[in-house]
Residue frames as qw, qx, qy, qz and C-alpha x, y, z in Angstrom:
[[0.787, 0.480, -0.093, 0.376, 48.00, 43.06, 35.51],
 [0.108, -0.872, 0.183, -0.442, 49.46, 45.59, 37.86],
 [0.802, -0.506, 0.309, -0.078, 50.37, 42.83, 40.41],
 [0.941, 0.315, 0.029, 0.122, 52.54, 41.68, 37.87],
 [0.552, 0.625, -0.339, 0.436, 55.00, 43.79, 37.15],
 [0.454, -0.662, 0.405, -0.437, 55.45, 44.26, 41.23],
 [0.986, -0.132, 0.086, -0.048, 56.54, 40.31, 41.07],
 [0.327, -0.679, 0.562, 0.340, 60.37, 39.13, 40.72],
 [0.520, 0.491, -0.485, -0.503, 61.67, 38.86, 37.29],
 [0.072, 0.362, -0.904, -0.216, 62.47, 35.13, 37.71],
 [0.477, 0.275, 0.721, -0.419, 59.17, 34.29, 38.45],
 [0.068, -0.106, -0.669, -0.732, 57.28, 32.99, 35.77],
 [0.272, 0.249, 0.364, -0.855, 53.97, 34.93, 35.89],
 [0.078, -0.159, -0.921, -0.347, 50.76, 33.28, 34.81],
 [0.382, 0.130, 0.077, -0.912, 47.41, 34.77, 34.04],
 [0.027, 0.147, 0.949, 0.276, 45.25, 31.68, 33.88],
 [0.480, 0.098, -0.161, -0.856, 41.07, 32.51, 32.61],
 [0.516, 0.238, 0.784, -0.251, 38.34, 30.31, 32.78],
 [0.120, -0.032, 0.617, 0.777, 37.21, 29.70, 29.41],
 [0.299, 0.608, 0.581, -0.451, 33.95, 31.53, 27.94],
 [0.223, 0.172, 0.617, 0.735, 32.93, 32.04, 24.83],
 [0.378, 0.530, 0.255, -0.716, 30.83, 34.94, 23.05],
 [0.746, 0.578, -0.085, -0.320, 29.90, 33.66, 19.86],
 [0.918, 0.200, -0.159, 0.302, 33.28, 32.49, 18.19],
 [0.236, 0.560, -0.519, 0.601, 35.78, 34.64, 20.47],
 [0.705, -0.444, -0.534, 0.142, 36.61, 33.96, 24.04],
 [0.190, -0.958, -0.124, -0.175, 36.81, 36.12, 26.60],
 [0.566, -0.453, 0.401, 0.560, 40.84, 35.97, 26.81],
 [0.518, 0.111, 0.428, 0.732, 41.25, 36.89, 23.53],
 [0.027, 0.831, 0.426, 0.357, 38.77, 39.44, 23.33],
 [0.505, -0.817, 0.000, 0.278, 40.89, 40.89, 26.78],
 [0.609, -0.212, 0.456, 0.614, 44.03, 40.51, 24.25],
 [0.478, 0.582, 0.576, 0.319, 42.37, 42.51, 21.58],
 [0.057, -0.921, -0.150, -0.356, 41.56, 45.65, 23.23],
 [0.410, -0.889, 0.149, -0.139, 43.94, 45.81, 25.94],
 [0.951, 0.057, -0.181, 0.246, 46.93, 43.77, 24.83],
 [0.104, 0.855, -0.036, 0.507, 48.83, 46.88, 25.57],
 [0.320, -0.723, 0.368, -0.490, 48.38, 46.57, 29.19],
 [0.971, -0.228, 0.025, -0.070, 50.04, 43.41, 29.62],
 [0.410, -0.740, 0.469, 0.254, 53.41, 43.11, 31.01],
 [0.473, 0.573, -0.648, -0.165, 56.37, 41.39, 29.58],
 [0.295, 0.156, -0.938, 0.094, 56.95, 37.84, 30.17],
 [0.480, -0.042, 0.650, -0.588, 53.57, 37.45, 31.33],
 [0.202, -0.143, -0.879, -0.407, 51.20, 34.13, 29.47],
 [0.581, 0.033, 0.068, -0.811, 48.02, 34.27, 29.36],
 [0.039, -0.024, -0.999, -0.003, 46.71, 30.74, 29.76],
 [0.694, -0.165, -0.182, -0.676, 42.64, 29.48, 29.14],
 [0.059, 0.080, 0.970, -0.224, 41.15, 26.45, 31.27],
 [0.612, -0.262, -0.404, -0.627, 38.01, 24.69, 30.11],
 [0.588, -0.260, 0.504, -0.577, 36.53, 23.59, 33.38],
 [0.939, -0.015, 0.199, -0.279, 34.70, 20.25, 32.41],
 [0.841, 0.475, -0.210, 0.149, 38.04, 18.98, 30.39],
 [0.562, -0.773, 0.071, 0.285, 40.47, 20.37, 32.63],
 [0.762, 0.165, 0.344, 0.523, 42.32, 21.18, 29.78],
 [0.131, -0.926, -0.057, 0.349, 44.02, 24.43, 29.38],
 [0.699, 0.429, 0.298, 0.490, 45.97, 26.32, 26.64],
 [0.158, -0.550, 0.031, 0.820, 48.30, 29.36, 26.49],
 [0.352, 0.865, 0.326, 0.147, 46.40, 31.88, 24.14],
 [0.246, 0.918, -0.150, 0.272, 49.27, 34.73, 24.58],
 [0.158, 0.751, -0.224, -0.600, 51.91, 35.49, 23.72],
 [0.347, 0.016, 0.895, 0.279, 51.42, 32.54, 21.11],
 [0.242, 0.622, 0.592, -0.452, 48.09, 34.07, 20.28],
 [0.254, 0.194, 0.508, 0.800, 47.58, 35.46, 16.59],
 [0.119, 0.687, 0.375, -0.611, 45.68, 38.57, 17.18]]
């Protein structure tokens, strides 16, 4: 997350996860639980399922 904030504001800054699930959480939101803290501003947090190629922003839309 640290590379982020070292980026120019006009960039839009994407954090993109491979999706993985532990039971019924995934391992982006579980990163958004404990550590939402350390995530810049204007950064999205974005999940891709691999076999679907289909990908969803989980934050800052995300209902923690």
């Amino acid at each position: 997350m640290l590379f982020f904030l070292g980026a120019p504001k006009e960039f839009r800054k994407i954090f993109v996860v491979k999706r993985s699930l532990r039971g019924e959480l995934s391992l982006a939101l579980h990163y958004l639980e404990k550590y939402d803290h350390l995530v810049p501003e204007k950064v999205e947090i974005w999940e891709i399922e691999p076999r679907s190629r289909e990908g969803r922003k989980v934050y800052p839309n995300a209902a923690l």
